[in-house]
Chimera marker file (.cmm) of the C-alpha trace (Angstrom):
<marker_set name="trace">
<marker id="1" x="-17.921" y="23.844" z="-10.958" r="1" g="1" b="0" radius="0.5"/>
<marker id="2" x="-17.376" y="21.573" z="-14.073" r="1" g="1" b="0" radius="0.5"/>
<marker id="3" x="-14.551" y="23.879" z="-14.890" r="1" g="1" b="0" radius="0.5"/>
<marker id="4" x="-12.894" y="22.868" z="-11.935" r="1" g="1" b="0" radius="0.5"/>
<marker id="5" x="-13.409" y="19.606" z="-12.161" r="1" g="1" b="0" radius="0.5"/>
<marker id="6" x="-12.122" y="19.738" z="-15.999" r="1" g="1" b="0" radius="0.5"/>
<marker id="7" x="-8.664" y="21.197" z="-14.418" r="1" g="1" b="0" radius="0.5"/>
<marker id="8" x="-8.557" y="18.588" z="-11.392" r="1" g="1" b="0" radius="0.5"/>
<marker id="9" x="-9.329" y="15.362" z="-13.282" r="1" g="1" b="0" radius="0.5"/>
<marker id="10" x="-6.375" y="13.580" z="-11.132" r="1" g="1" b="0" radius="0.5"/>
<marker id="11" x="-8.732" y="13.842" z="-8.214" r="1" g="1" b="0" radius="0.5"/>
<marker id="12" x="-11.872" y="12.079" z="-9.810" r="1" g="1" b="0" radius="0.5"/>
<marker id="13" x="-8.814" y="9.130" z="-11.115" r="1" g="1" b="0" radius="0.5"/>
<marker id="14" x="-7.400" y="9.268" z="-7.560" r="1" g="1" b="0" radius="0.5"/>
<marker id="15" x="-11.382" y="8.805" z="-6.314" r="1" g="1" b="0" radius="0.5"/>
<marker id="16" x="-11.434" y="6.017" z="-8.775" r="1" g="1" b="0" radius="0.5"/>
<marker id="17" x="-8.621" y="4.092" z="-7.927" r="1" g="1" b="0" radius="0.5"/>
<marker id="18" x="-9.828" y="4.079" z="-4.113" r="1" g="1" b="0" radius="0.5"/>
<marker id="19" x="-13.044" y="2.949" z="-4.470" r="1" g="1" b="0" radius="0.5"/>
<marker id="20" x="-11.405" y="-0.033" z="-6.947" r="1" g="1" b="0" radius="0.5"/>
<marker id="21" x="-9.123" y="-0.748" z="-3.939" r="1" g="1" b="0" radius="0.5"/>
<marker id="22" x="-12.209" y="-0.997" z="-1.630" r="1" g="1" b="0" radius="0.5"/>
<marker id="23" x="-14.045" y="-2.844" z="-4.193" r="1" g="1" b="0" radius="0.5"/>
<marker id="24" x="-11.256" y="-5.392" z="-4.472" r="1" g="1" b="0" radius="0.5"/>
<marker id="25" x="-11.355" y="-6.057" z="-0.429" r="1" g="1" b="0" radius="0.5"/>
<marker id="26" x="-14.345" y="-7.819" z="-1.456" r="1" g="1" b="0" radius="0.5"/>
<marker id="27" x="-13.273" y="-10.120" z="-4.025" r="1" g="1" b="0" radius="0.5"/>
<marker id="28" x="-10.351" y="-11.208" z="-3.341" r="1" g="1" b="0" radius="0.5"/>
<marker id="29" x="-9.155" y="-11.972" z="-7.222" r="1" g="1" b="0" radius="0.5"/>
<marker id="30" x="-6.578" y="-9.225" z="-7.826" r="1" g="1" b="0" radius="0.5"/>
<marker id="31" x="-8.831" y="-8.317" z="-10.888" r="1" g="1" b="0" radius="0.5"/>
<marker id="32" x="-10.365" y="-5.080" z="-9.610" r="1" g="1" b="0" radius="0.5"/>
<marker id="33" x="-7.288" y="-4.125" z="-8.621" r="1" g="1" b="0" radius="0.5"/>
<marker id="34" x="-5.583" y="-3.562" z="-12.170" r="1" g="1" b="0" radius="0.5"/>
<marker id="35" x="-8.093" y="-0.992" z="-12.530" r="1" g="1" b="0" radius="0.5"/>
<marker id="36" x="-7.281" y="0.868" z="-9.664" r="1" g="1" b="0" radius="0.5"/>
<marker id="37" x="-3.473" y="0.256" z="-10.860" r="1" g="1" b="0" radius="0.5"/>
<marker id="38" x="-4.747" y="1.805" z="-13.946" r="1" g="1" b="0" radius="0.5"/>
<marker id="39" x="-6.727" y="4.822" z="-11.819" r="1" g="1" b="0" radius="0.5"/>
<marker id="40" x="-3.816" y="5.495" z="-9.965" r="1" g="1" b="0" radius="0.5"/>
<marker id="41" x="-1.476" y="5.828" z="-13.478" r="1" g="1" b="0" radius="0.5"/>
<marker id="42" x="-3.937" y="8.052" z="-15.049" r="1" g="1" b="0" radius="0.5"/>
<marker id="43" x="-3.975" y="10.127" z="-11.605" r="1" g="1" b="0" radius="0.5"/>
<marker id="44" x="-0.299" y="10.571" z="-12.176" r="1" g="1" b="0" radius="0.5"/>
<marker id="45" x="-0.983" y="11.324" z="-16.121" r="1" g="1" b="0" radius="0.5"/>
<marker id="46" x="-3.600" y="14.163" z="-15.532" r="1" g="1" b="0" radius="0.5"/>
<marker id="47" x="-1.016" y="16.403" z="-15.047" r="1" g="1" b="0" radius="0.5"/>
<marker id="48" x="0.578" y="15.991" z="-17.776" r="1" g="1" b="0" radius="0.5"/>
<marker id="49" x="-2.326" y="15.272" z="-20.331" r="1" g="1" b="0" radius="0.5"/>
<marker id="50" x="-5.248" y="17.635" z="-19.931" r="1" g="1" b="0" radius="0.5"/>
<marker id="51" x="-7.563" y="15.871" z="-22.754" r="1" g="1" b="0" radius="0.5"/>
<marker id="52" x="-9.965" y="13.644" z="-20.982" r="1" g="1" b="0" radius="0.5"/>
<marker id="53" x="-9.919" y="11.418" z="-24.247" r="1" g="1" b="0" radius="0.5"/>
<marker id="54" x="-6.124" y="10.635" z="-23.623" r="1" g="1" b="0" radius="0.5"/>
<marker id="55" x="-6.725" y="10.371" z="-20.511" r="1" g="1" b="0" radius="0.5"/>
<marker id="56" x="-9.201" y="7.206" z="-20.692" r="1" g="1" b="0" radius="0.5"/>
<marker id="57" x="-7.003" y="5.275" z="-23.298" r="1" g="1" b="0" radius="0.5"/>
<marker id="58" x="-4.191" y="5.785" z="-20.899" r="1" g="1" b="0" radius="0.5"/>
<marker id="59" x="-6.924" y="3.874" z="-17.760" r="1" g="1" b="0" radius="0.5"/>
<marker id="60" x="-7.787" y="1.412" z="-20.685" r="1" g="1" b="0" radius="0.5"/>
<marker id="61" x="-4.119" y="0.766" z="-21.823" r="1" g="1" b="0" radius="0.5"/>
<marker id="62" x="-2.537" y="0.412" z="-18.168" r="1" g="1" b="0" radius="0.5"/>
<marker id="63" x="-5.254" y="-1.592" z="-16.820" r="1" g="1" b="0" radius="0.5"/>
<marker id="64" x="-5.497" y="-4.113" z="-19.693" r="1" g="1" b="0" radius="0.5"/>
<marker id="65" x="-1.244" y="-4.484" z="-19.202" r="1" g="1" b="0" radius="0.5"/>
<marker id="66" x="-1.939" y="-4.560" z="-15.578" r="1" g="1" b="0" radius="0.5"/>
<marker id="67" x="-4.294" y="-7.867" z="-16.107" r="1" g="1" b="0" radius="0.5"/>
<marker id="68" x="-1.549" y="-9.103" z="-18.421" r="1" g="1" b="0" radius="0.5"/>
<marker id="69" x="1.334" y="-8.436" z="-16.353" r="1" g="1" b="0" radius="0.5"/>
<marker id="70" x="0.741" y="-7.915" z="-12.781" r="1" g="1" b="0" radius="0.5"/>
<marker id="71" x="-2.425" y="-9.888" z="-11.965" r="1" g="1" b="0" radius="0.5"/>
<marker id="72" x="-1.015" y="-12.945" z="-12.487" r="1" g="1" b="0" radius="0.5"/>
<marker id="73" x="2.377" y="-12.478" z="-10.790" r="1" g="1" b="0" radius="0.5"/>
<marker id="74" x="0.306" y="-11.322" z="-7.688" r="1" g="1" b="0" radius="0.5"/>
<marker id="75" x="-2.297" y="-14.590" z="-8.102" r="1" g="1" b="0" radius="0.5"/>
<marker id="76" x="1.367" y="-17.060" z="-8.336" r="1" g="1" b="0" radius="0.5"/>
<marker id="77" x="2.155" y="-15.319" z="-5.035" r="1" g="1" b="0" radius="0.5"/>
<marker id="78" x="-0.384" y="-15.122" z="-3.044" r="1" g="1" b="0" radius="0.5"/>
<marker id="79" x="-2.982" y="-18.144" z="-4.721" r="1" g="1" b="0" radius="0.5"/>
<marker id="80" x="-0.720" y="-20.790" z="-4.427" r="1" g="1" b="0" radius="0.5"/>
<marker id="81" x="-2.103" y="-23.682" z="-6.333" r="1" g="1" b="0" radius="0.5"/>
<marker id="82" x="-1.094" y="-26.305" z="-3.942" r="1" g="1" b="0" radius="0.5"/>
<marker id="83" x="-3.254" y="-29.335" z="-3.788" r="1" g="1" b="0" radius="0.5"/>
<marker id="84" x="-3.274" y="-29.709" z="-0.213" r="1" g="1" b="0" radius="0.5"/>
<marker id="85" x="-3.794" y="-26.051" z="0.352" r="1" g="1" b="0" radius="0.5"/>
<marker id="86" x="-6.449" y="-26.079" z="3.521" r="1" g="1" b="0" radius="0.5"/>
<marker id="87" x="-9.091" y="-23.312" z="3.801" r="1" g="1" b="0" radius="0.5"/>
<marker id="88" x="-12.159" y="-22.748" z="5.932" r="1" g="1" b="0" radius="0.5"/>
<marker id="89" x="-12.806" y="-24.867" z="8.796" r="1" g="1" b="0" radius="0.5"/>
<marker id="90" x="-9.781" y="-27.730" z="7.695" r="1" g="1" b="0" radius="0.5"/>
<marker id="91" x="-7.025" y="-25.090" z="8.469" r="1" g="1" b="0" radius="0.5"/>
<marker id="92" x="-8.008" y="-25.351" z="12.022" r="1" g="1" b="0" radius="0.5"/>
<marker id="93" x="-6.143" y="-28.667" z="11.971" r="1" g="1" b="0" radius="0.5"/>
<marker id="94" x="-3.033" y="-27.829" z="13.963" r="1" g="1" b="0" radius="0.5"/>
<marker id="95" x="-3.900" y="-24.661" z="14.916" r="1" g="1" b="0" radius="0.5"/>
<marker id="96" x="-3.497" y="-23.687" z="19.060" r="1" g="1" b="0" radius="0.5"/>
<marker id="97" x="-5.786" y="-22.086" z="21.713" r="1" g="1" b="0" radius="0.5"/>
<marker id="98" x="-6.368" y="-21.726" z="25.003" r="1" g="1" b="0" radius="0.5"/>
<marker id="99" x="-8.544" y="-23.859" z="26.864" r="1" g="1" b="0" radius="0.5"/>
<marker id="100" x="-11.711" y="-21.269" z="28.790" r="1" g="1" b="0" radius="0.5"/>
<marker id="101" x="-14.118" y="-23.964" z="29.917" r="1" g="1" b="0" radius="0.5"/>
<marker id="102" x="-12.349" y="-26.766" z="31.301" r="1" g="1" b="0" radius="0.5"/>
<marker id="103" x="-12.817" y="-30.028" z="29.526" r="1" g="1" b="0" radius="0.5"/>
<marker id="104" x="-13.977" y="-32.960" z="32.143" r="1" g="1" b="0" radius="0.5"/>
<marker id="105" x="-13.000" y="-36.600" z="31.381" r="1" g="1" b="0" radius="0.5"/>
<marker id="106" x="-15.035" y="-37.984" z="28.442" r="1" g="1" b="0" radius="0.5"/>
<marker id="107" x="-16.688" y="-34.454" z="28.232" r="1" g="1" b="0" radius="0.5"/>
<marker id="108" x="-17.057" y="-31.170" z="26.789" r="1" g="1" b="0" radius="0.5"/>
<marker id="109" x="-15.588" y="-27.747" z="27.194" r="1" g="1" b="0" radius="0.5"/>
<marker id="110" x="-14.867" y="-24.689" z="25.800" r="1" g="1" b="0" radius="0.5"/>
<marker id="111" x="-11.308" y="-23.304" z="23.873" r="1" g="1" b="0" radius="0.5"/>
<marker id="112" x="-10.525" y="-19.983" z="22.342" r="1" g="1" b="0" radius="0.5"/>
<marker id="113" x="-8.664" y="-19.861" z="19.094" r="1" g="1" b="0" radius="0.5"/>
<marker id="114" x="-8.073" y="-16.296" z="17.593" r="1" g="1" b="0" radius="0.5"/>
<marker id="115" x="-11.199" y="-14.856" z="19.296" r="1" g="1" b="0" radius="0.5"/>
<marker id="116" x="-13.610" y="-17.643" z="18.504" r="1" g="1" b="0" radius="0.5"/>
<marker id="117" x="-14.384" y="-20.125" z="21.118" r="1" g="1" b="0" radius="0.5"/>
<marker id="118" x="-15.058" y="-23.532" z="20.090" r="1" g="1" b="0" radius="0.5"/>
<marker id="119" x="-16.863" y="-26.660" z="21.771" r="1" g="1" b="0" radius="0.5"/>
<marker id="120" x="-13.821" y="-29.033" z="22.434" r="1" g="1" b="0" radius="0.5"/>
<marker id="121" x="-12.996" y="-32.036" z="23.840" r="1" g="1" b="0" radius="0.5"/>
<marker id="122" x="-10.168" y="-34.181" z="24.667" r="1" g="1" b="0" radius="0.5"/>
<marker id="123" x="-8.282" y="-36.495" z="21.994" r="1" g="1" b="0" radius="0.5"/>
<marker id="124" x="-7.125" y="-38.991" z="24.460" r="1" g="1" b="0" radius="0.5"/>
<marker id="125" x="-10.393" y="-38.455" z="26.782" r="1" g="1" b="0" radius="0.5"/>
<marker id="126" x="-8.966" y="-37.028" z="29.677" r="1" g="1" b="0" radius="0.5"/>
<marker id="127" x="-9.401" y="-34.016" z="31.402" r="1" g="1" b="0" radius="0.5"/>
<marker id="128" x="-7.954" y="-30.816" z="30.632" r="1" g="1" b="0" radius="0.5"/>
<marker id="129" x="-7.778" y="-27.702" z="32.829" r="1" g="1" b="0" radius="0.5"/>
<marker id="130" x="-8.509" y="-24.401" z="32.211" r="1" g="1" b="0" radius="0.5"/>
<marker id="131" x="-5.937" y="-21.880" z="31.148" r="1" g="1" b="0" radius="0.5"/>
<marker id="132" x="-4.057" y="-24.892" z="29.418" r="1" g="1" b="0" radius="0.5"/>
<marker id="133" x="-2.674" y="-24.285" z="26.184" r="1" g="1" b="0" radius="0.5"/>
<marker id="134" x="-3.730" y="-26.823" z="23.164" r="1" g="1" b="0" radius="0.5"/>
<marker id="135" x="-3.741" y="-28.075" z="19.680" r="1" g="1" b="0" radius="0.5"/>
<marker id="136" x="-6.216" y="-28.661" z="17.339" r="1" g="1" b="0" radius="0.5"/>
<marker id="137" x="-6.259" y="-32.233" z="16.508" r="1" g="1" b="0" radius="0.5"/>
<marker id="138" x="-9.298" y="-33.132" z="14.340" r="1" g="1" b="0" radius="0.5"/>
<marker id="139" x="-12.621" y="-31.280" z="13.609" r="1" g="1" b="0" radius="0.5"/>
<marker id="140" x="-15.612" y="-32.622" z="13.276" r="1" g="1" b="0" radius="0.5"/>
<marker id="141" x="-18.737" y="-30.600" z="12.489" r="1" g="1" b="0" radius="0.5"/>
<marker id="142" x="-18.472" y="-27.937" z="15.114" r="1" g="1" b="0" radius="0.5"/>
<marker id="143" x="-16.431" y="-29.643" z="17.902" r="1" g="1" b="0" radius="0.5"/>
<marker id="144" x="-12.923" y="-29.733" z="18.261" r="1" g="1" b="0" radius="0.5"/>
<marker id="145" x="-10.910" y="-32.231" z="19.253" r="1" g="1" b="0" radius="0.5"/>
<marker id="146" x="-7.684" y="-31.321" z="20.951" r="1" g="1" b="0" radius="0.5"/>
<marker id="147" x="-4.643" y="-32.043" z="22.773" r="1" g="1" b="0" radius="0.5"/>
<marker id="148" x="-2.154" y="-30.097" z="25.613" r="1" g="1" b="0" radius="0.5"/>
<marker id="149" x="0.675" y="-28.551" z="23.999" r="1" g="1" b="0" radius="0.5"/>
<marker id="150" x="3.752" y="-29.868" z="24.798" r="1" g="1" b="0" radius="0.5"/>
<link id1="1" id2="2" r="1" g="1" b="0" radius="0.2"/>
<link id1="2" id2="3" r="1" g="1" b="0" radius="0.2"/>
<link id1="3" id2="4" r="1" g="1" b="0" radius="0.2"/>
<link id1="4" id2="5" r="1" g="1" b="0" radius="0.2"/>
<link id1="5" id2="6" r="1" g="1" b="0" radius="0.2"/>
<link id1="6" id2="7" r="1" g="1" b="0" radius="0.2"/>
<link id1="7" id2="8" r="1" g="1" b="0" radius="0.2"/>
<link id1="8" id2="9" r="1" g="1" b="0" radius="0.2"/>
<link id1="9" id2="10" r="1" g="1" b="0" radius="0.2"/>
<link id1="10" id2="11" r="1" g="1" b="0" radius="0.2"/>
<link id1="11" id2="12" r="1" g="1" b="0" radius="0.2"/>
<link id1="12" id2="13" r="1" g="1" b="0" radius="0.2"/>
<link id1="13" id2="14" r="1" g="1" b="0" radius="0.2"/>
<link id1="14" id2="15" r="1" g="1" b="0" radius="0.2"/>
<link id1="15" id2="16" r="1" g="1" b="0" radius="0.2"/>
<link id1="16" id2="17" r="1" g="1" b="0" radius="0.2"/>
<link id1="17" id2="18" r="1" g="1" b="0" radius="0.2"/>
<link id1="18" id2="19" r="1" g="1" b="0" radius="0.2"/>
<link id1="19" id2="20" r="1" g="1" b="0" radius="0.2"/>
<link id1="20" id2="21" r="1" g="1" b="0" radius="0.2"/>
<link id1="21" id2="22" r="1" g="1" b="0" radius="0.2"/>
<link id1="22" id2="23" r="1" g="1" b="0" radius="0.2"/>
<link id1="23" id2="24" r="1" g="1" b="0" radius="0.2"/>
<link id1="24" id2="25" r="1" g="1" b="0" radius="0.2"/>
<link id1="25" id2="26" r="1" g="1" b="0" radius="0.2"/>
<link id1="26" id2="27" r="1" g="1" b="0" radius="0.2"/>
<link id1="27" id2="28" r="1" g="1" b="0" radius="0.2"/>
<link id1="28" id2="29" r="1" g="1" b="0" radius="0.2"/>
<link id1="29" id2="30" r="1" g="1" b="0" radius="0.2"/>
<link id1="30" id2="31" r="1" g="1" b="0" radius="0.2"/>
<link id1="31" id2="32" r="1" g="1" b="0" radius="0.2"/>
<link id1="32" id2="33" r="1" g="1" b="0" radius="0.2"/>
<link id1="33" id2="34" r="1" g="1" b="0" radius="0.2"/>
<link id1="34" id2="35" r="1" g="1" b="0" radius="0.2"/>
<link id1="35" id2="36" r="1" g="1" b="0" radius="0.2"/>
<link id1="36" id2="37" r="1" g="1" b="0" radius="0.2"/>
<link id1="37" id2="38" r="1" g="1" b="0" radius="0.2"/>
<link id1="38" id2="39" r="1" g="1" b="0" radius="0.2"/>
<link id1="39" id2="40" r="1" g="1" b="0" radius="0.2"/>
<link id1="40" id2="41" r="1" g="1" b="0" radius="0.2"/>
<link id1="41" id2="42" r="1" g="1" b="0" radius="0.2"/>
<link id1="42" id2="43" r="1" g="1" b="0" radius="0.2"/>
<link id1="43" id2="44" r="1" g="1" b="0" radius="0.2"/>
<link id1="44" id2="45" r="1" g="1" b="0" radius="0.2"/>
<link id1="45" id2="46" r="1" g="1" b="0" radius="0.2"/>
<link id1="46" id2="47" r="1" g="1" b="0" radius="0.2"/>
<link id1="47" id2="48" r="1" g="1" b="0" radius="0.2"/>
<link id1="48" id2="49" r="1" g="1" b="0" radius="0.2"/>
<link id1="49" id2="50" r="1" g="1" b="0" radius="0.2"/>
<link id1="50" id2="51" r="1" g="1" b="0" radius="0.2"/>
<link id1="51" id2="52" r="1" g="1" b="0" radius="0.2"/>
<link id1="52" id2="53" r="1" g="1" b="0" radius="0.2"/>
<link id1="53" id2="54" r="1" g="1" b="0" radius="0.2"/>
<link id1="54" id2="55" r="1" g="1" b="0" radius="0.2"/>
<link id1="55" id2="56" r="1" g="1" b="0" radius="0.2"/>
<link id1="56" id2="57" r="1" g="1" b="0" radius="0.2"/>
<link id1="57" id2="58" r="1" g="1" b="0" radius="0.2"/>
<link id1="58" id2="59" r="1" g="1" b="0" radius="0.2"/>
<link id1="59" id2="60" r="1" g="1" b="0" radius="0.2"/>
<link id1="60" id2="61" r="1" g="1" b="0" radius="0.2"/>
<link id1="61" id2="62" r="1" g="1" b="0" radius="0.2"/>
<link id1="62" id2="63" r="1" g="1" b="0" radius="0.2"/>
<link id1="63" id2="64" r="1" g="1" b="0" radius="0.2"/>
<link id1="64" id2="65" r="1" g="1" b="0" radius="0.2"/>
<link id1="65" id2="66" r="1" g="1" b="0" radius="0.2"/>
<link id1="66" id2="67" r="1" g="1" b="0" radius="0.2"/>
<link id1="67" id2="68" r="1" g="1" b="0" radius="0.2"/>
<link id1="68" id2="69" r="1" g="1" b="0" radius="0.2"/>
<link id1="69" id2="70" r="1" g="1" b="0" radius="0.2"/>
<link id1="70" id2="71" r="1" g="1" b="0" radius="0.2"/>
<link id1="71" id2="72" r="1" g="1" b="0" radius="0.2"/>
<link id1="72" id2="73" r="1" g="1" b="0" radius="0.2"/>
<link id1="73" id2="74" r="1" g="1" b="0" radius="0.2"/>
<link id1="74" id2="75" r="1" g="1" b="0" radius="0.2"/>
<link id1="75" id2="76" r="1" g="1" b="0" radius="0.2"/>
<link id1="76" id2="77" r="1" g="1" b="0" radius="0.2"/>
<link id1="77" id2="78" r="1" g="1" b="0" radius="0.2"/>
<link id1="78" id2="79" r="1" g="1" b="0" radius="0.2"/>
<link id1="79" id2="80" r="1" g="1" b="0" radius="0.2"/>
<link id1="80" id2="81" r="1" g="1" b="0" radius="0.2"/>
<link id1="81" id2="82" r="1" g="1" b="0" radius="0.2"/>
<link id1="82" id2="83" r="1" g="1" b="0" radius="0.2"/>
<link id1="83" id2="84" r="1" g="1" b="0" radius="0.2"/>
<link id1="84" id2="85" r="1" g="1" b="0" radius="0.2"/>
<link id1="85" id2="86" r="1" g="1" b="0" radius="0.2"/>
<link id1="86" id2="87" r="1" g="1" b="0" radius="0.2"/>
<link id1="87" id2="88" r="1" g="1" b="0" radius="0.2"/>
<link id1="88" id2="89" r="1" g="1" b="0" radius="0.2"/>
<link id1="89" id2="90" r="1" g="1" b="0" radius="0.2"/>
<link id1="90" id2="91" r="1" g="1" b="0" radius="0.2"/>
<link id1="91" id2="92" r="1" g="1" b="0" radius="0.2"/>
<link id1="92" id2="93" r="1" g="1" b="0" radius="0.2"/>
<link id1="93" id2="94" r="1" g="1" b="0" radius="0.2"/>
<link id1="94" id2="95" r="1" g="1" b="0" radius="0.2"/>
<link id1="95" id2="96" r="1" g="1" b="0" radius="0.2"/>
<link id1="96" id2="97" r="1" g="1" b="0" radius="0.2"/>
<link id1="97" id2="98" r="1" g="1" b="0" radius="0.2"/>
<link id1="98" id2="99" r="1" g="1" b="0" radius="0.2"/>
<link id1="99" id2="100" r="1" g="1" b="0" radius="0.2"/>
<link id1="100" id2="101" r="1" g="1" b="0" radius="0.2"/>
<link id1="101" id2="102" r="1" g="1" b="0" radius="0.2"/>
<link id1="102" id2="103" r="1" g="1" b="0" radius="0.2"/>
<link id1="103" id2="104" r="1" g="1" b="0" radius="0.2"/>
<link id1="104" id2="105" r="1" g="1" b="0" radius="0.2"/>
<link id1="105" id2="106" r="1" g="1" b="0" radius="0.2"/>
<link id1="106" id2="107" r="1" g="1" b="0" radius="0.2"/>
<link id1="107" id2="108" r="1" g="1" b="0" radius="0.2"/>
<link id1="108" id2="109" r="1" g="1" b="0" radius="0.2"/>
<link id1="109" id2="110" r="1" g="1" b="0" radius="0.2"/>
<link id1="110" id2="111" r="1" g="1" b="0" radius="0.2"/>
<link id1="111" id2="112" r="1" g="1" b="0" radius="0.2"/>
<link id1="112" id2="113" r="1" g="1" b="0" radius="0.2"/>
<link id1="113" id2="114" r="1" g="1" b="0" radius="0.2"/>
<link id1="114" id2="115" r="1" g="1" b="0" radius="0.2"/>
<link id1="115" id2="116" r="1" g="1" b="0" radius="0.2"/>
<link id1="116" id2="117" r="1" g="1" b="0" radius="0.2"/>
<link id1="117" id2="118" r="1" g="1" b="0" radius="0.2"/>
<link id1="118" id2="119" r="1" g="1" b="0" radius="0.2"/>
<link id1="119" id2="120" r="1" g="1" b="0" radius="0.2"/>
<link id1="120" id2="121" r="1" g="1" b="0" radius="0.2"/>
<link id1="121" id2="122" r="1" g="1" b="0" radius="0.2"/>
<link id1="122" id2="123" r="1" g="1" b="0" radius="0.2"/>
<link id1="123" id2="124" r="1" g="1" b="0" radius="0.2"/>
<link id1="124" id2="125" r="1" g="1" b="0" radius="0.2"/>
<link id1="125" id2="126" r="1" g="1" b="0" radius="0.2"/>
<link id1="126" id2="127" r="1" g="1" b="0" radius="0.2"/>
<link id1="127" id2="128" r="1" g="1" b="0" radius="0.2"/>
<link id1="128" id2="129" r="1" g="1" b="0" radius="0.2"/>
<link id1="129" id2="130" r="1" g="1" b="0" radius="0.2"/>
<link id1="130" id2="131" r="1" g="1" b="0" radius="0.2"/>
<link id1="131" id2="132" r="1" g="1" b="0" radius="0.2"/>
<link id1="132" id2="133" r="1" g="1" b="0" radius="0.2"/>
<link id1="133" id2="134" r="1" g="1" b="0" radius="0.2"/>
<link id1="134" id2="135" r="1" g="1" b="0" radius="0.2"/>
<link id1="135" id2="136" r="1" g="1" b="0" radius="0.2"/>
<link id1="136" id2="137" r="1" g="1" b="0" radius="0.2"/>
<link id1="137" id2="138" r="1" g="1" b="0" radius="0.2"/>
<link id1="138" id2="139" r="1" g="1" b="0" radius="0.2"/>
<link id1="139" id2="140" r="1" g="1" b="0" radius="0.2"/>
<link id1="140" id2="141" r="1" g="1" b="0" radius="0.2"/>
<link id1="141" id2="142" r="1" g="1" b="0" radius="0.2"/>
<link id1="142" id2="143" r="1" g="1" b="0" radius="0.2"/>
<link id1="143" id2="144" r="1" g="1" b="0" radius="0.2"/>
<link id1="144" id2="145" r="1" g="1" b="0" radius="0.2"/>
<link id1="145" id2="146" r="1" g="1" b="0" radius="0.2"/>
<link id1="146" id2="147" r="1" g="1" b="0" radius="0.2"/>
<link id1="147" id2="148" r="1" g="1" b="0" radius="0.2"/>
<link id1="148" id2="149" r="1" g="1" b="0" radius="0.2"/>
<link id1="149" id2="150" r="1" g="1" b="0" radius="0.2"/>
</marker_set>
């Protein structure tokens, strides 16, 4: 069993790499994934270099140039610095949905936005029927405010 394992080391890299891939679902950071980068190099290495010694200063050498290199070309593009960058609950703002529970005058209802359904009312007070499509004007806490697209 070891023996086989000593001949197939591109599987345990290969295992390696996707459990770092899984791993880096989690975070988020692009950090975990320069060591599945690295995994997936070595994978391609183990056939080519049988010594398991080469093998991790080949993982060691491309992940550290992955950190170097690719990590933060892949943070530029996808974790834009921008200052007004909205996350969370403030990049509902502008965001549209479908009313569900019809809003009375001066009341609350009910709209769906990507599966969730939110406690809304209206901006301008009126009412709004169901089935209407709308826009996310303002939050505040957990109730919407919104207004009939146009």
């Amino acid at each position: 069993m070891i023996e086989y394992f000593q001949n197939n080391l591109w599987q345990l890299w290969t295992l390696i790499g996707f459990v770092c891939l899984i791993l880096e679902l989690t975070s988020g950071d692009f950090f975990i994934m320069c060591f599945s980068i690295g995994a997936f190099i070595t994978a391609i290495c183990a056939a080519f270099v049988p010594s398991f010694t080469y093998q991790i200063i080949i993982f060691a050498v491309a992940s550290l140039l992955c950190l170097l290199f690719v990590r933060p070309v892949a943070l530029k593009y996808f974790h834009r610095k921008d200052p007004n960058r909205q996350s969370n609950v403030d990049a509902m703002v502008g965001r549209n949905g479908v009313v569900t529970e019809a809003i009375p005058e001066n009341g609350h209802g009910r709209v769906k936005i990507d599966g969730d359904s939110w406690k809304a009312r209206s901006e301008d007070g009126q009412s709004i029927a169901k089935d209407t499509h709308v826009e996310v004007t303002e939050i505040n806490s957990i109730i919407i405010t919104v207004k009939p697209c146009e």
